[in-house]
N, C-alpha and C positions, 0 to 999 in steps of 0.2 A: 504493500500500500504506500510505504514511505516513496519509492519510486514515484510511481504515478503522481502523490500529490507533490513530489519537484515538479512533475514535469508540466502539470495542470497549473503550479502558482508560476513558474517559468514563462510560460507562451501566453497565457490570462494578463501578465503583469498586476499578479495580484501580491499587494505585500501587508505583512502583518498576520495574514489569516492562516486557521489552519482549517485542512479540509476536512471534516465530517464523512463522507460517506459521496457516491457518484452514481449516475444510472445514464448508461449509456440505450439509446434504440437507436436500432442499425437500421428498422423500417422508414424511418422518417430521420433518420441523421441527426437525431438529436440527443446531446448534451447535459446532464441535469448536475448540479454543484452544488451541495452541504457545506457552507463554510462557517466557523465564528470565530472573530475578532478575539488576535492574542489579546489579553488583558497587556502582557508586558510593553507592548507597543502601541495602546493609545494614548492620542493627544486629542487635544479640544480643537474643534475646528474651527474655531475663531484665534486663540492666541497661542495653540501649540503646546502649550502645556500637557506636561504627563497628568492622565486622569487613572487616580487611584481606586477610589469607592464604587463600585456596581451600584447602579439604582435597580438596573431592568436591564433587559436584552428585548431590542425589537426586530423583529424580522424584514428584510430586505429584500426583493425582488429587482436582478439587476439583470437586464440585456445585456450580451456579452458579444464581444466580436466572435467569427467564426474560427474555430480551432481542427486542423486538419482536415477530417472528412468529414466533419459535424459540420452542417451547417446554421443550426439552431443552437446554441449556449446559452444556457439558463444557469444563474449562480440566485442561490438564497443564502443570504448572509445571514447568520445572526450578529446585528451590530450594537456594542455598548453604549449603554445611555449611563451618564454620572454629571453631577454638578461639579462645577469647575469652581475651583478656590482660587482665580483669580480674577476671570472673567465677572464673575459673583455667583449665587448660590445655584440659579437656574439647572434645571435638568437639561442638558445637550446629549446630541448622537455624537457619539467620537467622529473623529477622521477616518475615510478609506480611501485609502490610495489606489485607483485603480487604471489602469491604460489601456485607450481603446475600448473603452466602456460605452453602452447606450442606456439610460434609465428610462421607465417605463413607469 
């Protein structure tokens, strides 16, 4: 599995996450991606700060460019929400970094 999820955060340009679980269909060439946001690698996506405390995890629904013979990529994130002790107390979604992404 460790393979695979190199090679799916490699060619995704996905960083910080780990992958969860995949489901590949060969009928329709599609894609399906498990991931959630390492804890060690969020920041706020306003001033970048490391967020410590979990509030919640909300689930993500992300279009993703086409990866080899897939032509459909689907990633569900689960992405950390935490209040940021600088920005002020507010609950925010962390940062994802993602390249070649389409949201939906």
């Amino acid at each position: 599995m460790e393979l695979y999820q190199n090679l799916i955060v490699k060619s995704l340009g996905l960083q910080g996450v780990n992958i969860e679980n995949w489901i590949s269909c060969d009928e329709d060439l599609t894609l399906v991606i498990y991931a959630k946001q390492d804890r060690n690698f969020t920041k706020c996506c306003k001033c970048k700060n490391s967020l410590i405390h979990v509030h919640s995890w909300s689930l993500r629904k992300i279009k993703a460019a086409p990866m080899g013979c897939y032509e459909k990529v689907w990633i569900y994130l689960k992405q950390l929400r935490s209040p940021c002790y600088i920005c002020g107390d507010n609950i925010k979604a962390a940062e994802v970094e993602l390249i070649l992404s389409f949201q939906t």
